[in-house]
C-alpha positions as a Python dict, from the first residue, in 0.01 Angstrom:
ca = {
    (1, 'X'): (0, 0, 0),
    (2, 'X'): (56, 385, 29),
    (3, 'X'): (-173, 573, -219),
    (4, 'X'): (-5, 899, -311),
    (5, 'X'): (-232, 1197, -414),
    (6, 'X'): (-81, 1258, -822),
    (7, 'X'): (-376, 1456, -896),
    (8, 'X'): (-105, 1739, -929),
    (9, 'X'): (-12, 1567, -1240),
    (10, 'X'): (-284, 1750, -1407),
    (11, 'X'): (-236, 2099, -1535),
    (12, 'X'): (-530, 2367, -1532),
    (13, 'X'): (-657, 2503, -1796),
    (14, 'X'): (-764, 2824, -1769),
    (15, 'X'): (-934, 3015, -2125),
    (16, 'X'): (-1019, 2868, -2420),
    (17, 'X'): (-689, 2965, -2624),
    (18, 'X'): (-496, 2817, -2389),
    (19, 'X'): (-718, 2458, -2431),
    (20, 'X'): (-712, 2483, -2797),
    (21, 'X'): (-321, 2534, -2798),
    (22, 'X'): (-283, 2299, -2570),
    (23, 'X'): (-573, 2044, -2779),
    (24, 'X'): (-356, 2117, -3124),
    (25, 'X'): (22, 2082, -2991),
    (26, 'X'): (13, 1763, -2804),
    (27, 'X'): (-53, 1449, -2948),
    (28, 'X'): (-254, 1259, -2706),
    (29, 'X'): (-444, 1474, -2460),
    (30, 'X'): (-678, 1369, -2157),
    (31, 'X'): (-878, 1689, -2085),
    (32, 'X'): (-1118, 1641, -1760),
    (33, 'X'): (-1367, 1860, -1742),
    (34, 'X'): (-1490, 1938, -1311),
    (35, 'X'): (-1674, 2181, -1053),
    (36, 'X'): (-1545, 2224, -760),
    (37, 'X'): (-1867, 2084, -556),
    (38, 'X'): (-1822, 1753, -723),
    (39, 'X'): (-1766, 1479, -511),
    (40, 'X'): (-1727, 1247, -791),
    (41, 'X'): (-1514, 1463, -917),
    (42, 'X'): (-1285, 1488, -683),
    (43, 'X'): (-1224, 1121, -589),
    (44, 'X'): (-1200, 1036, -938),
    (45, 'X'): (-916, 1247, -1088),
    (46, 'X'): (-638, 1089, -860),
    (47, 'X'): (-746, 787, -992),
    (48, 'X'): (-749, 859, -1367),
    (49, 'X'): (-432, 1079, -1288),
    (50, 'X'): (-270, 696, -1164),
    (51, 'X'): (-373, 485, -1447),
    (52, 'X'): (-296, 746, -1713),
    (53, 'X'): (80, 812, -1507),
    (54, 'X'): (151, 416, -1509),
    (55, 'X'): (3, 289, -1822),
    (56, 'X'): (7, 562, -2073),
    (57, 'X'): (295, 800, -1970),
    (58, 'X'): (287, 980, -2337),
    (59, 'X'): (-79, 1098, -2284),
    (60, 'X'): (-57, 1458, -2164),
    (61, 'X'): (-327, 1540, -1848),
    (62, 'X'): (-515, 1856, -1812),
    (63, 'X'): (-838, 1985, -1610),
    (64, 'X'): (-1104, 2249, -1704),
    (65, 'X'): (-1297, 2395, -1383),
    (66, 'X'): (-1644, 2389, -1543),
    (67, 'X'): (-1766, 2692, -1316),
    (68, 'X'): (-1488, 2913, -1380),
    (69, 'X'): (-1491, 2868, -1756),
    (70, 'X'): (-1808, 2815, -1887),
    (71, 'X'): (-1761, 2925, -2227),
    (72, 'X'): (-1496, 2669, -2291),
    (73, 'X'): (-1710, 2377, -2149),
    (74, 'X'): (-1971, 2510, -2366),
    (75, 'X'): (-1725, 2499, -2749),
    (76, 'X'): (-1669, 2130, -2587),
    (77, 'X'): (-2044, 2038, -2545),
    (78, 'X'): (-1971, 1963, -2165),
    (79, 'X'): (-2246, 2011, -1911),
    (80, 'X'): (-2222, 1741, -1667),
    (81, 'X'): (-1911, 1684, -1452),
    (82, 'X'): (-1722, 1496, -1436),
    (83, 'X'): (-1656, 1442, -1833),
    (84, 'X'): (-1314, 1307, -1953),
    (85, 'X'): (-1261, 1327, -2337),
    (86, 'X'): (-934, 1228, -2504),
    (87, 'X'): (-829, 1380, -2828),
    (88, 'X'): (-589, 1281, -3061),
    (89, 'X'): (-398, 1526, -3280),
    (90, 'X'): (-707, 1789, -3184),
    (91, 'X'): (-966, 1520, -3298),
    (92, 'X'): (-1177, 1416, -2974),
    (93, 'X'): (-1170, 948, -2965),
    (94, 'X'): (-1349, 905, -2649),
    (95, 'X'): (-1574, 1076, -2424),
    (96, 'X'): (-1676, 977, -2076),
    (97, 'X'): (-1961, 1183, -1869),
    (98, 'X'): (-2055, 1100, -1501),
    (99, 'X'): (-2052, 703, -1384),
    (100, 'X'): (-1727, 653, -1559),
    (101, 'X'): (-1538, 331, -1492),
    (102, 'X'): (-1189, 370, -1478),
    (103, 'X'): (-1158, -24, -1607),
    (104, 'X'): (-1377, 86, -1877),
    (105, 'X'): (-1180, 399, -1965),
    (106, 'X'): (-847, 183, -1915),
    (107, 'X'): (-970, -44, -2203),
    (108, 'X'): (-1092, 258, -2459),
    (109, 'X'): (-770, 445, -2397),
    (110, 'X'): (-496, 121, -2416),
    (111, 'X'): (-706, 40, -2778),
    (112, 'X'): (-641, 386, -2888),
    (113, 'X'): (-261, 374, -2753),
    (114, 'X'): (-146, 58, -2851),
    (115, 'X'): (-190, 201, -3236),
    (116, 'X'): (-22, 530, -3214),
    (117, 'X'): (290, 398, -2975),
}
């Protein structure tokens, strides 16, 4: 089986207008908060880039560098990387912070999708 890299999939984000627009205006968004240095990081967003690209296509993907913006990570109460939180019509349903499963996350987000599509 050829793995792919889809981590692409995921655009930056890279002030805090520009998340809260982006929060507000889409209906389902999975915001993944990173450093660079992360190692965890790193290996994990191609992976929750896959499973959001083949099981919930209508949930939009975007990344906050956690170094580069740390005003914005600070409005979202995020000081560990990586942290994944989903939000719903700019109300936050789930929020993941360091060992995060992607079974686990799988389950949280497919309960939250299967009401809204």
């Amino acid at each position: 089986m050829i793995r792919l890299d889809i981590g692409w999939m995921f655009q930056e984000i890279k002030n805090i207008n520009g998340f809260n627009e982006k929060i507000v205006s889409g209906v389902t968004v999975l915001a993944y908060f990173l450093t660079p240095d992360c190692n965890v990081c790193k290996i994990l967003k191609p992976k929750v880039a896959e499973l959001i690209c083949t099981e919930f296509p209508q949930v939009e993907l975007i990344y906050v560098d956690l170094v580069s913006q740390p005003a914005l990570a600070a409005q979202q109460n995020v000081f560990i990387a990586p942290t994944i939180i989903v939000y719903l019509e700019g109300k936050e349903f789930i929020r993941k912070s360091r060992n995060i499963g992607i079974q686990e996350l799988k389950k949280e987000i497919k309960r939250l999708y299967s009401i809204l599509f």
